[in-house]
KEKE-3310 file (N, C-alpha, C; in steps of 0.2 Angstrom, whole numbers, plus 5000, padded with zeros to 4 digits):
npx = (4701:4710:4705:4711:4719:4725:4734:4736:4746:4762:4772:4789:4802:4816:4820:4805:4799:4786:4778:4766:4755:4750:4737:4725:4714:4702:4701:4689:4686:4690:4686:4688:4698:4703:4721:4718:4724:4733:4751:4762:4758:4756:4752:4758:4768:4760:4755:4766:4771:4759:4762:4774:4787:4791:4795:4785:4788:4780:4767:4752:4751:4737:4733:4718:4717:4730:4743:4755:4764:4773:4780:4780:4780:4791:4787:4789:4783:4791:4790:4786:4779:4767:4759:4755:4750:4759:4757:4768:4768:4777:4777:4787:4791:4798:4811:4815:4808:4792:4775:4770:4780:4784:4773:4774:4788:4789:4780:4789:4800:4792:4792:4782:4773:4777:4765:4755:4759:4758:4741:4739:4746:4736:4723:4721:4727:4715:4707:4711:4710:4720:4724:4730:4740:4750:4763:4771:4782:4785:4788:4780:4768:4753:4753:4740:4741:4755:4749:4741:4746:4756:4745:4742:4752:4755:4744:4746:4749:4739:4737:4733:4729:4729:4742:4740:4751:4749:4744:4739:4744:4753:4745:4736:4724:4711:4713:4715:4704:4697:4704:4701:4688:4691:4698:4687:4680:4690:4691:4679:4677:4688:4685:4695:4704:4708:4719:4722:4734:4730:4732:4720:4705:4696:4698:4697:4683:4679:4682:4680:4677:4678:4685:4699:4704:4718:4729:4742:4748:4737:4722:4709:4694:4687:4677:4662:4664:4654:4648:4658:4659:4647:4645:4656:4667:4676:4683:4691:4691:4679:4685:4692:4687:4678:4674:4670:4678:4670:4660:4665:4657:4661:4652:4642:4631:4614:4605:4587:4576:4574:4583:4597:4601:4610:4622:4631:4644:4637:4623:4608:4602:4594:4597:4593:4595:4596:4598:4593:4603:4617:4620:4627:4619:4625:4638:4652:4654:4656:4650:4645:4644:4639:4644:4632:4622:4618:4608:4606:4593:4577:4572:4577:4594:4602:4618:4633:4640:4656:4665:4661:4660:4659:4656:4648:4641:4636:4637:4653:4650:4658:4653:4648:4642:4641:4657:4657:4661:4655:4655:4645:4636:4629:4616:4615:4618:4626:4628:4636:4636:4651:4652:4637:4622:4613:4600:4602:4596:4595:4595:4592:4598:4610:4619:4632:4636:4650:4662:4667:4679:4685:4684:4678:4664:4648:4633:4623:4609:4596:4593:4588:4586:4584:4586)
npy = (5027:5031:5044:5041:5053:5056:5067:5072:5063:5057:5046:5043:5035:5036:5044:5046:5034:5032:5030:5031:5042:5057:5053:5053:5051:5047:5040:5032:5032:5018:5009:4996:4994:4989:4992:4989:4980:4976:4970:4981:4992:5001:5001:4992:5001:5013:5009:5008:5022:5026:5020:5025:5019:5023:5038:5048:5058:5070:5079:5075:5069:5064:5060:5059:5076:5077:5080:5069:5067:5082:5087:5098:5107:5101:5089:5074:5060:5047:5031:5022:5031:5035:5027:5014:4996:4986:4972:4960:4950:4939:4931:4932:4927:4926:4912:4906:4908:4907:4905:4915:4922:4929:4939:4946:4954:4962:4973:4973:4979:4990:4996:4993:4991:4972:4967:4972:4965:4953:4954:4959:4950:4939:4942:4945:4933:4925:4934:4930:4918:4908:4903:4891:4889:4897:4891:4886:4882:4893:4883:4872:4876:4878:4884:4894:4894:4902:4913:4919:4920:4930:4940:4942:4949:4959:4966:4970:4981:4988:4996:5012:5010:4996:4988:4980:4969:4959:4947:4935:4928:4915:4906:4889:4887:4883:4887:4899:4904:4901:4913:4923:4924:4926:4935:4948:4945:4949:4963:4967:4964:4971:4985:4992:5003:4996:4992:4985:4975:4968:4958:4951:4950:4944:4942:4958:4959:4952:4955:4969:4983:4996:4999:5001:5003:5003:5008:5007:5018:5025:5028:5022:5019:5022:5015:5006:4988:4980:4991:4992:4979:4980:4995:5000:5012:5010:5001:4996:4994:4987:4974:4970:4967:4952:4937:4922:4935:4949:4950:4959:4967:4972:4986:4994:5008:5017:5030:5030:5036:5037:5029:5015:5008:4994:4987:4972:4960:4950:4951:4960:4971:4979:4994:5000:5013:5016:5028:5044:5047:5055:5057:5054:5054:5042:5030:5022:5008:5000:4985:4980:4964:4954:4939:4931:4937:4930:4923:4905:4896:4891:4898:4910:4917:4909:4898:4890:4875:4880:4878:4870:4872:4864:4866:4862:4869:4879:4882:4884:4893:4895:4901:4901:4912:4913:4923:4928:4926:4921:4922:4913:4910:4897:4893:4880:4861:4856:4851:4852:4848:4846:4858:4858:4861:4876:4889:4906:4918:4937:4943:4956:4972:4978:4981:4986:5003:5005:5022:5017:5024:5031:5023:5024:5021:5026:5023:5011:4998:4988:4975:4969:4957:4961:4953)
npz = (4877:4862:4848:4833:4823:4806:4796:4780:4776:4770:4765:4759:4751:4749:4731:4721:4726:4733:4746:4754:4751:4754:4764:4772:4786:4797:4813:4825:4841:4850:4838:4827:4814:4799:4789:4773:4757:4742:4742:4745:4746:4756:4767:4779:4780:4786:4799:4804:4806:4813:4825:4826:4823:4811:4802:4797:4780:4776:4785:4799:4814:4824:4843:4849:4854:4854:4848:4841:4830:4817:4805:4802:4811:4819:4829:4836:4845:4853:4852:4864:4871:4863:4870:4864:4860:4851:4839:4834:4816:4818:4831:4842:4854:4872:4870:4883:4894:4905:4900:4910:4913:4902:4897:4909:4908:4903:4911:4922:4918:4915:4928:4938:4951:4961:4966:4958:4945:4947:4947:4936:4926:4931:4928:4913:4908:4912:4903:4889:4889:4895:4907:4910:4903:4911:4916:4906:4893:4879:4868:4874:4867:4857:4839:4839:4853:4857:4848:4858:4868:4864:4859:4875:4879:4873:4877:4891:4898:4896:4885:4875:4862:4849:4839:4824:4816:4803:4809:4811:4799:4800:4805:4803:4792:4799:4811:4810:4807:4818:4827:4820:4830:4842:4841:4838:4849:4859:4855:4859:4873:4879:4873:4865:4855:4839:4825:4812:4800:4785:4771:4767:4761:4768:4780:4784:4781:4789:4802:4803:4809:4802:4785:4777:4761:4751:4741:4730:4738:4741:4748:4745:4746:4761:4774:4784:4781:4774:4769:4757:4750:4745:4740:4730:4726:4716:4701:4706:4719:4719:4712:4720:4735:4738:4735:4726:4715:4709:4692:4679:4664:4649:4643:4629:4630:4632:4634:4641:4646:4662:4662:4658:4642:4639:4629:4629:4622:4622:4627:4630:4642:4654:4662:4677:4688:4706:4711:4705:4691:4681:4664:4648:4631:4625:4628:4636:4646:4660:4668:4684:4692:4704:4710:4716:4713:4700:4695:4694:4685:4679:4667:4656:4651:4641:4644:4644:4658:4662:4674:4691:4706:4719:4738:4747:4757:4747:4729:4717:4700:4684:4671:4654:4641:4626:4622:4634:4651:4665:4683:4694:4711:4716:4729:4740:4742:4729:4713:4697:4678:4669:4655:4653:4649:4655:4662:4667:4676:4683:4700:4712:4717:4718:4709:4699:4691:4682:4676:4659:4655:4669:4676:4689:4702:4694:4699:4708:4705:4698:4686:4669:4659:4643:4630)
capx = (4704:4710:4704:4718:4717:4731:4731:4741:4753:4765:4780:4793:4809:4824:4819:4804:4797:4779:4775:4760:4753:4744:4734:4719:4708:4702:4701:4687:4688:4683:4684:4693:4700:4709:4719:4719:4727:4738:4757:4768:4752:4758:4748:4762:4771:4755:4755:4772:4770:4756:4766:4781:4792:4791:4794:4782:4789:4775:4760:4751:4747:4736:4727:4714:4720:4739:4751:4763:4770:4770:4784:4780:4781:4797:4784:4788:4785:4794:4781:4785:4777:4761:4755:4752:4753:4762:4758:4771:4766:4781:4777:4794:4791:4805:4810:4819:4802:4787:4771:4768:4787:4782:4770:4777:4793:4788:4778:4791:4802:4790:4793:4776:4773:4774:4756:4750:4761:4755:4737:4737:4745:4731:4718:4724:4726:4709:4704:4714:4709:4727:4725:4733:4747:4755:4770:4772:4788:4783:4789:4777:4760:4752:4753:4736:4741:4758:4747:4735:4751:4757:4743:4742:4760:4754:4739:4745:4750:4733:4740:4729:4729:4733:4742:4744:4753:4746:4745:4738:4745:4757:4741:4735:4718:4705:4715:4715:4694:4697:4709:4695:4684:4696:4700:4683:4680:4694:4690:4671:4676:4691:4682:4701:4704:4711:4720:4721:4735:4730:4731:4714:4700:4688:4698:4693:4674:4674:4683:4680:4669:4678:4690:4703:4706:4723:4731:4750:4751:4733:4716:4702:4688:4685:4669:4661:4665:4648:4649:4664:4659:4640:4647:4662:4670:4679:4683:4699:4689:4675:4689:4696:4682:4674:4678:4674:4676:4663:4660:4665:4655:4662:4646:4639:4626:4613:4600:4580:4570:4580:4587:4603:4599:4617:4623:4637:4643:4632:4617:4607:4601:4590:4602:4588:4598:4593:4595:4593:4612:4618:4626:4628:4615:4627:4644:4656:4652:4659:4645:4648:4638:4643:4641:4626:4616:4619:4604:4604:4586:4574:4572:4584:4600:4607:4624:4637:4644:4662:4667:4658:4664:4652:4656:4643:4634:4637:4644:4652:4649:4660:4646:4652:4639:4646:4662:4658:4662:4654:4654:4639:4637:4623:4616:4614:4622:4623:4631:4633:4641:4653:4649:4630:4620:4611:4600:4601:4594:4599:4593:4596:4596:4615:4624:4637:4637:4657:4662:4672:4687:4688:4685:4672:4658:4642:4627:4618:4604:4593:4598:4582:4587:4581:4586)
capy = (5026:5038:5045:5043:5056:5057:5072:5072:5060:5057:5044:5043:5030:5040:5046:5040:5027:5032:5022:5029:5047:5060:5050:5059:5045:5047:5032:5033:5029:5009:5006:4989:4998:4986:4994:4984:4980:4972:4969:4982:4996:5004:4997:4991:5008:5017:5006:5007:5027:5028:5018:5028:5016:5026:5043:5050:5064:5075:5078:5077:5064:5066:5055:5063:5081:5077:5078:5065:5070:5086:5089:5107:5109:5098:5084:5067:5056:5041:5024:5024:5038:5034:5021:5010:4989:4981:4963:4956:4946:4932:4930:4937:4925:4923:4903:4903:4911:4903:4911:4921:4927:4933:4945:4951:4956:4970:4981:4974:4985:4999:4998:4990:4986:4963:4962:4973:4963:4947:4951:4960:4943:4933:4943:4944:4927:4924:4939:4928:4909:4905:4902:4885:4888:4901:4888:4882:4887:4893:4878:4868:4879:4878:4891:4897:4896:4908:4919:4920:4923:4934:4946:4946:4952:4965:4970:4969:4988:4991:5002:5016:5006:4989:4990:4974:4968:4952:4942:4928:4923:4910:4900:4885:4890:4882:4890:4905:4904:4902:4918:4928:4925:4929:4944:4949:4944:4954:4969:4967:4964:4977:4992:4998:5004:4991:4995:4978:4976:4961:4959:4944:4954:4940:4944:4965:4958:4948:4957:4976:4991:4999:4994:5006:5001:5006:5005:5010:5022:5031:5030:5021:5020:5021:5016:5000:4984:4979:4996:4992:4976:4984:5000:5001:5019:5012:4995:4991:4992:4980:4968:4970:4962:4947:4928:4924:4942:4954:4949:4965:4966:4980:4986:5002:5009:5023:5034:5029:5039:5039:5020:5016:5002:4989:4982:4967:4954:4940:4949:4967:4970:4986:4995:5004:5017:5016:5036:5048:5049:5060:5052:5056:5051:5034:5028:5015:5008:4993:4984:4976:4959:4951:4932:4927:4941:4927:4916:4898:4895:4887:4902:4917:4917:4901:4898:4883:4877:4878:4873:4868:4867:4860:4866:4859:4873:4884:4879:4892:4892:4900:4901:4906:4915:4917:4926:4931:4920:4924:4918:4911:4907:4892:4890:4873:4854:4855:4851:4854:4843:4851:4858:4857:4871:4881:4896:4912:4928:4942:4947:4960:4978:4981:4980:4994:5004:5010:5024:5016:5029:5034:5017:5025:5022:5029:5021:5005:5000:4984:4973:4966:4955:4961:4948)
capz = (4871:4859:4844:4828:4814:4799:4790:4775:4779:4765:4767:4754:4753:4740:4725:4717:4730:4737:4749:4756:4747:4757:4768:4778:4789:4806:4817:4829:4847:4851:4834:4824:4808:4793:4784:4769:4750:4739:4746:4742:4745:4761:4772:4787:4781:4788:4803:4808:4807:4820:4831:4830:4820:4804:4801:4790:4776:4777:4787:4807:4816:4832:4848:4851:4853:4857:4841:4838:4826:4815:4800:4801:4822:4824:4835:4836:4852:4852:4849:4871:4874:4863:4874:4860:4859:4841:4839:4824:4813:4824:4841:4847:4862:4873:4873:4890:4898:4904:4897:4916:4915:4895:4900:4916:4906:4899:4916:4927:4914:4916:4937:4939:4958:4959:4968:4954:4939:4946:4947:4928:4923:4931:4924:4905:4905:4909:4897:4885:4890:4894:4913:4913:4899:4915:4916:4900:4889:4872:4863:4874:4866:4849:4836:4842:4861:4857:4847:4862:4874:4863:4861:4882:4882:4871:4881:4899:4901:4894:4878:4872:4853:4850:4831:4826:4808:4799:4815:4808:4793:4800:4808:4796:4789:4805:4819:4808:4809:4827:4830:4819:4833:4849:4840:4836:4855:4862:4854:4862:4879:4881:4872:4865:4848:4836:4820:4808:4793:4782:4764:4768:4762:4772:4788:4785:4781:4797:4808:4806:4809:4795:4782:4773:4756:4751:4733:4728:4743:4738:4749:4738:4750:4767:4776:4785:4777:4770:4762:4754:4748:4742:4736:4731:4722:4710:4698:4709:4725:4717:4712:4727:4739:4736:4735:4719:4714:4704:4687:4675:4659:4646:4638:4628:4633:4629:4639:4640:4652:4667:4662:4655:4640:4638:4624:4627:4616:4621:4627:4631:4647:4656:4670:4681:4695:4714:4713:4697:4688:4674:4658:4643:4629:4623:4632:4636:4654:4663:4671:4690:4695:4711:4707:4719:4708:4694:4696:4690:4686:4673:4663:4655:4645:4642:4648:4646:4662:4661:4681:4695:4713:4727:4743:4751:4758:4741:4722:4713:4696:4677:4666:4645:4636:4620:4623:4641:4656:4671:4689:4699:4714:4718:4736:4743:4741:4721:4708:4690:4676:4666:4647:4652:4649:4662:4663:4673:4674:4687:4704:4717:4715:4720:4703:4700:4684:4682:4671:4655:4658:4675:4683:4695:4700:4693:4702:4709:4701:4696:4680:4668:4652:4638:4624)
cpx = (4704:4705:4711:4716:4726:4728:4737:4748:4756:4773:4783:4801:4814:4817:4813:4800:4792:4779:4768:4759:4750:4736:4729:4714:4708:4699:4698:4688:4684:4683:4689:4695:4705:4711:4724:4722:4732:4746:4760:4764:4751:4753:4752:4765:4764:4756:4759:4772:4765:4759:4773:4787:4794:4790:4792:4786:4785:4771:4759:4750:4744:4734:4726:4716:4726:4739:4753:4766:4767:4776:4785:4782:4787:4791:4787:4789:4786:4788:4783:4780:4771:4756:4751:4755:4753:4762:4759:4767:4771:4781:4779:4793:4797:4805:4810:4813:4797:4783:4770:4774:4786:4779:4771:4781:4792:4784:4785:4798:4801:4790:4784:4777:4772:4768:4751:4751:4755:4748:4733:4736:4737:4725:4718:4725:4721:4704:4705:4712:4715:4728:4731:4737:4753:4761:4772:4778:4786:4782:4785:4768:4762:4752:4746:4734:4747:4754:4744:4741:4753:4753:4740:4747:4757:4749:4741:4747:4746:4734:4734:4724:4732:4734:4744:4744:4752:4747:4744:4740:4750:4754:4739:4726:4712:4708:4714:4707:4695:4699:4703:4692:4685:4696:4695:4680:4682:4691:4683:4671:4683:4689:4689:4701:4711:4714:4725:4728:4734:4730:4724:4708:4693:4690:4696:4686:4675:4674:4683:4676:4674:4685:4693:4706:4711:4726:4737:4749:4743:4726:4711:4698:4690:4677:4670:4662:4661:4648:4652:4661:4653:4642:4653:4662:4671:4678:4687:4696:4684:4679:4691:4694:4675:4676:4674:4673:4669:4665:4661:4663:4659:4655:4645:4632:4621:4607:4592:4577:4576:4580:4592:4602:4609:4617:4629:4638:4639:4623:4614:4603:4598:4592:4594:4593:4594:4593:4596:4602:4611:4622:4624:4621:4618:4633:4647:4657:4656:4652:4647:4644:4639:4640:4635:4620:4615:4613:4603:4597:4582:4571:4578:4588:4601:4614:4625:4642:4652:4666:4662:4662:4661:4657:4654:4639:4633:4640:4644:4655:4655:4652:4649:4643:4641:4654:4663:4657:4659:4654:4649:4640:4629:4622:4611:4619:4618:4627:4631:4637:4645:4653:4643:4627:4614:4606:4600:4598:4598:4593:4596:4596:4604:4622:4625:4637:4644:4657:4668:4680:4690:4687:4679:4663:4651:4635:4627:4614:4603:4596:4588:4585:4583:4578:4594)
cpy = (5032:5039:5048:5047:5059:5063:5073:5069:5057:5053:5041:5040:5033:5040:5043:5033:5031:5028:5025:5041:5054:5059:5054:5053:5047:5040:5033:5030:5021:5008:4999:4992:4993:4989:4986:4983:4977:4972:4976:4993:5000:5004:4997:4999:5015:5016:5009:5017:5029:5025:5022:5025:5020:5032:5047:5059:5071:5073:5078:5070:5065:5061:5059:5071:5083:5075:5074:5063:5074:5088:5095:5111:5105:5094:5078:5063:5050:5037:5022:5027:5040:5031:5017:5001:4987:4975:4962:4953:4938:4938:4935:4935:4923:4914:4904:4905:4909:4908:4917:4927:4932:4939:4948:4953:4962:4977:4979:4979:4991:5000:4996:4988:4977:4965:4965:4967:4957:4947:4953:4954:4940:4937:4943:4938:4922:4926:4933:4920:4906:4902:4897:4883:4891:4898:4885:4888:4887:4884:4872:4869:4877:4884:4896:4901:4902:4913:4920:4925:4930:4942:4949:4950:4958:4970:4974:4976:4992:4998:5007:5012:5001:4990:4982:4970:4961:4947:4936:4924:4917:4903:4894:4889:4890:4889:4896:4910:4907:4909:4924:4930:4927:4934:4948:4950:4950:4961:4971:4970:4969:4985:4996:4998:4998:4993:4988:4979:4969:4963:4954:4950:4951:4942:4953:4963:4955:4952:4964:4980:4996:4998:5002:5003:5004:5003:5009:5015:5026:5028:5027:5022:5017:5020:5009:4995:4981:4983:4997:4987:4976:4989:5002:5007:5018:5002:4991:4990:4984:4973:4966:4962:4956:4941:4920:4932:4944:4950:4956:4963:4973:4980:4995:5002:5017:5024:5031:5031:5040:5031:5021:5007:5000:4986:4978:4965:4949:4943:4960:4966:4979:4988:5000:5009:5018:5025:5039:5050:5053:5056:5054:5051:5043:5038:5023:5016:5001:4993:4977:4970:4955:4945:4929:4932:4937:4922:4910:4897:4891:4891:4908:4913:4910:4902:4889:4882:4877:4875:4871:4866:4871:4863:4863:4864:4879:4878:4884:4889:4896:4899:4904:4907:4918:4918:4930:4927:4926:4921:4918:4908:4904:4891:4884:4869:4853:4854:4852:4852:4847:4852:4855:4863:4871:4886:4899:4918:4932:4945:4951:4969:4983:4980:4986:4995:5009:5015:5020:5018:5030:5027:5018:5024:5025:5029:5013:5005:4991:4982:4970:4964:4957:4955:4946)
cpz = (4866:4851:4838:4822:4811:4795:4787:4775:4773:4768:4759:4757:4747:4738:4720:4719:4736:4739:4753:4754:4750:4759:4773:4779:4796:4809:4824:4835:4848:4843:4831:4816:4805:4789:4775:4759:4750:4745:4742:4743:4750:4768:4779:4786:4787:4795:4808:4808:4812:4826:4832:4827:4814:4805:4797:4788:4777:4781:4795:4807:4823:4833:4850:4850:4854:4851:4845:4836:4821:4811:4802:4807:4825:4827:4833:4840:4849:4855:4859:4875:4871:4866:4868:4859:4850:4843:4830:4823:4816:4829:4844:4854:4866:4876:4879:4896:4898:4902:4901:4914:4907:4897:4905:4913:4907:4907:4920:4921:4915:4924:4939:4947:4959:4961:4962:4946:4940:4946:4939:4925:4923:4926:4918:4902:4905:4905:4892:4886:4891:4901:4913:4908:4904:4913:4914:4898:4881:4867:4864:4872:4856:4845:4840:4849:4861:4855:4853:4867:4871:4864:4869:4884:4881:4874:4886:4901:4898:4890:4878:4866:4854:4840:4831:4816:4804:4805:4814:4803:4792:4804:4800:4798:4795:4810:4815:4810:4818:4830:4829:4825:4838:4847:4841:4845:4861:4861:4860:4869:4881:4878:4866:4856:4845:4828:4819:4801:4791:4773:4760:4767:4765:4779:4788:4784:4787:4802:4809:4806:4803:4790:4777:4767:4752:4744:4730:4732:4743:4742:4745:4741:4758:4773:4778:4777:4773:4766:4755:4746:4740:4738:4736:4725:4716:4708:4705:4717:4724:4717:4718:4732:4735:4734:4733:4719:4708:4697:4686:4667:4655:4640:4635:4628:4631:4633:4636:4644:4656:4668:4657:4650:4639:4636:4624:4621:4617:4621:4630:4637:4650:4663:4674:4688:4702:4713:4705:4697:4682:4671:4651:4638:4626:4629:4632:4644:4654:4669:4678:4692:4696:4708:4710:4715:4701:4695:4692:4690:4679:4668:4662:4651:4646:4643:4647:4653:4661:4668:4684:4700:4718:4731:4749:4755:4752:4735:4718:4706:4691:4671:4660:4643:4632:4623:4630:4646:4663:4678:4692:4706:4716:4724:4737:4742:4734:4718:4700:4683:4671:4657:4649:4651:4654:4657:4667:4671:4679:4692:4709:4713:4717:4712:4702:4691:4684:4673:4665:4657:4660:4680:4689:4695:4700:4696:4703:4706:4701:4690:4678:4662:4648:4631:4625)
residu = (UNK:UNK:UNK:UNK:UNK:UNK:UNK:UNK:UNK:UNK:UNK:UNK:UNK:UNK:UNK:UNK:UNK:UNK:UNK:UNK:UNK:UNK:UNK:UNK:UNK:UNK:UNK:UNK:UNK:UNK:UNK:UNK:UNK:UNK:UNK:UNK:UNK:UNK:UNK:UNK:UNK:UNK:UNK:UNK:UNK:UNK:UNK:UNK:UNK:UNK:UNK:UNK:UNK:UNK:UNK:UNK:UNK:UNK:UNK:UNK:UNK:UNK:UNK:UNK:UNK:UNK:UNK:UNK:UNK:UNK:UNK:UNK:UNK:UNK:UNK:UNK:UNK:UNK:UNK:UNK:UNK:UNK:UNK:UNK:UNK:UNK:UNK:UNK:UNK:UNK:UNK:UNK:UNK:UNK:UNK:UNK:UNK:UNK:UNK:UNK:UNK:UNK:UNK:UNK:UNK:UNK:UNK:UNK:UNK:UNK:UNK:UNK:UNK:UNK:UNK:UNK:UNK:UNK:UNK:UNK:UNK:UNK:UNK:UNK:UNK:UNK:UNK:UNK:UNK:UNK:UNK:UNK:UNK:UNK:UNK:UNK:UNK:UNK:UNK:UNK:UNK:UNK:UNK:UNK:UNK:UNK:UNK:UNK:UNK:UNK:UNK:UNK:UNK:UNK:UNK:UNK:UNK:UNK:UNK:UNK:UNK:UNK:UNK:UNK:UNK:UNK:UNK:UNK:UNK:UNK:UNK:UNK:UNK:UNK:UNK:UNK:UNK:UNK:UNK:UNK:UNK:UNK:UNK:UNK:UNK:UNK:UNK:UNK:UNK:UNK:UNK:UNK:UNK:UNK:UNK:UNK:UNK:UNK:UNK:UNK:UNK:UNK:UNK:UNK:UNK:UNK:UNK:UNK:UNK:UNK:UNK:UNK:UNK:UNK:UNK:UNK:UNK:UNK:UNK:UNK:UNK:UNK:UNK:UNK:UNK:UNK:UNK:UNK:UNK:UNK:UNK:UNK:UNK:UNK:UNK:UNK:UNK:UNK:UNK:UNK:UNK:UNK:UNK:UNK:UNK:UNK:UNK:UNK:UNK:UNK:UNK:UNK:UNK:UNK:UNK:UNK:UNK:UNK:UNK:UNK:UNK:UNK:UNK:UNK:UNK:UNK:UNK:UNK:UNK:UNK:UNK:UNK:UNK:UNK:UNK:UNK:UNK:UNK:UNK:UNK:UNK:UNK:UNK:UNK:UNK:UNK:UNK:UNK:UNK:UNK:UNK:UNK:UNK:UNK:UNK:UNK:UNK:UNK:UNK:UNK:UNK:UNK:UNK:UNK:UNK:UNK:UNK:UNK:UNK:UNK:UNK:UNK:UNK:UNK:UNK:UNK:UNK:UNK:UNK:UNK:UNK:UNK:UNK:UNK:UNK:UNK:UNK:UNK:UNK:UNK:UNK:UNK:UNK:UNK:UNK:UNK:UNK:UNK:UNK:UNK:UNK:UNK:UNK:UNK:UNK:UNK:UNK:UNK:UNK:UNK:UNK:UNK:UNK:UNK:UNK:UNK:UNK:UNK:UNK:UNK:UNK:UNK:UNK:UNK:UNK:UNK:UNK:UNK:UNK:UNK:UNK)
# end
């Protein structure tokens, strides 16, 4: 499997219409790569450029050390001739074909020898757990069983890359669970590089070894998922990830040793940095604090609840103090009545200090309530 690197790839629609910015990320071999953001955020555009669909404006693209494509040098192999599988986000199964004759299509196309097509089939679709849909016609499989046909069609001439564009968003929410973990799966047991567009920031945290977080055509961060979600660059990546998202407090702030004291509207609180930062003696900071660092307990700040919604293995919390609403998240089977009052303090040591200004961010660190 190859190795994908984009270097300054720039696509442009008329006058005025960035859709993806000068773009530079490499894509290791074997990995499962999302890239991910809002709609409209060039995401599928990126997509459909390493496949050959799209013809980036400026810039390189190579597998491994083969260009395939290069503004500057004339390159551009046709999406054939990359050896790469695209799974739409529709099926595109043919009704009139059972699911054996689906996936044979396509090699007996490429001059595939039968005894080889038939025994790809058979084995892809026990890669695939379809053994016993062979001789079903689409219309008689469930969403779940098409997608599955589907990504054997896409497999069976054992692509380089499998590029594959919001595949799941036309399952209902369970079989969606389900597909995560086929995918997750697949990836595992055929080793091939996988490159993900979703705009579900829980399907990039479940399903990838790294997530590319992408915003009006522009690179925010790239890195494993967990690190995305733990350190994030900036505001827009923090909001990004997370389901309830980060609390953002706007606070000023002023130097103490190598601590940074914060003054909100409801309350002051002592920022400590994981590693020594530079800042100015005062400032205007935005303070990041994921809601499970929001502790409900029988000491600390007071708080009125304002929702409460049980789960059953979590309830997540708005908490008002004063003029600042926060979200909690509570673990176990709880509840909590609404306009009751609470208190919380704050644990964990991954709270983000952004700058005011520039939106980025400045350090981790610990939280201690003062008053």
């Amino acid at each position: 499997m190859p190795t994908i690197k984009l270097v300054n790839i720039t696509k442009q629609f008329g006058k005025g219409s960035l859709a993806v910015d000068n773009l530079n990320m490499e894509i290791g071999n074997g990995e499962f790569v999302s890239l991910l953001g809002p709609s409209g955020c060039g995401k599928t555009t990126t997509l459909r450029m390493i496949a050959g669909l799209e013809t980036p404006t400026e810039g390189e693209i190579y597998f491994d050390d083969e260009c395939v494509f290069s503004d500057a040098k004339g390159i551009n192999l046709s999406p054939d001739k990359r050896n790469i599988g695209f799974l739409f986000q529709n099926y595109a199964l043919w009704p009139h074909m059972t699911v054996r004759k689906n996936i044979s299509f396509g090699l007996e196309n490429m001059k595939w020898p039968k005894d080889k097509i038939s025994a790809r089939v058979d084995e892809i679709c026990k890669t695939m757990r379809i053994e016993e849909y062979k001789d079903r016609y689409p219309a008689e499989l469930s969403g779940g069983q098409q997608q599955r046909v589907a990504i054997a069609r896409t497999l069976a001439p054992n692509p380089r890359v499998l590029l594959m564009d919001e595949p799941l968003s036309n399952l209902d929410a369970k079989l969606r669970n389900d597909m995560r973990a086929e995918l997750k799966r697949l990836h595992l047991t055929t080793g091939s590089t996988f490159v993900y567009v979703t705009h579900d920031q829980s399907e990039a945290m479940t399903l990838s070894t790294k997530v590319a977080l992408i915003r009006e055509g522009v690179l925010q961060q790239y890195c494993p998922p967990l690190k995305l979600y733990g350190e994030p660059e900036n505001v827009f990546c923090a909001d990004f990830m997370g389901n309830p998202s980060m609390n953002f407090v706007k606070c000023h702030g002023h130097k103490d040793g190598g601590d940074v004291v914060l003054n909100t509207q409801s309350f002051e609180c002592r920022f400590t940095p994981n590693d020594e930062i530079t800042v100015p003696d005062q400032g205007e900071y935005i303070l990041g604090i994921r809601p499970e660092f929001v502790h409900v307990s029988d000491e600390g700040l007071e708080a009125t609840v304002i929702s409460s919604l049980p789960s059953g293995m979590e309830t997540t919390l708005s908490l008002a103090v004063d003029d600042i609403t926060l979200a909690a998240v509570a673990f176990g089977s709880i509840d909590f009545a609404m306009d009751s009052t609470v208190r919380f303090n704050f644990q964990g040591n991954k709270y983000v200090l952004f700058d005011s200004e520039t939106a980025r961010k400045l350090s981790l660190g610990s939280l201690q309530i003062i008053r």
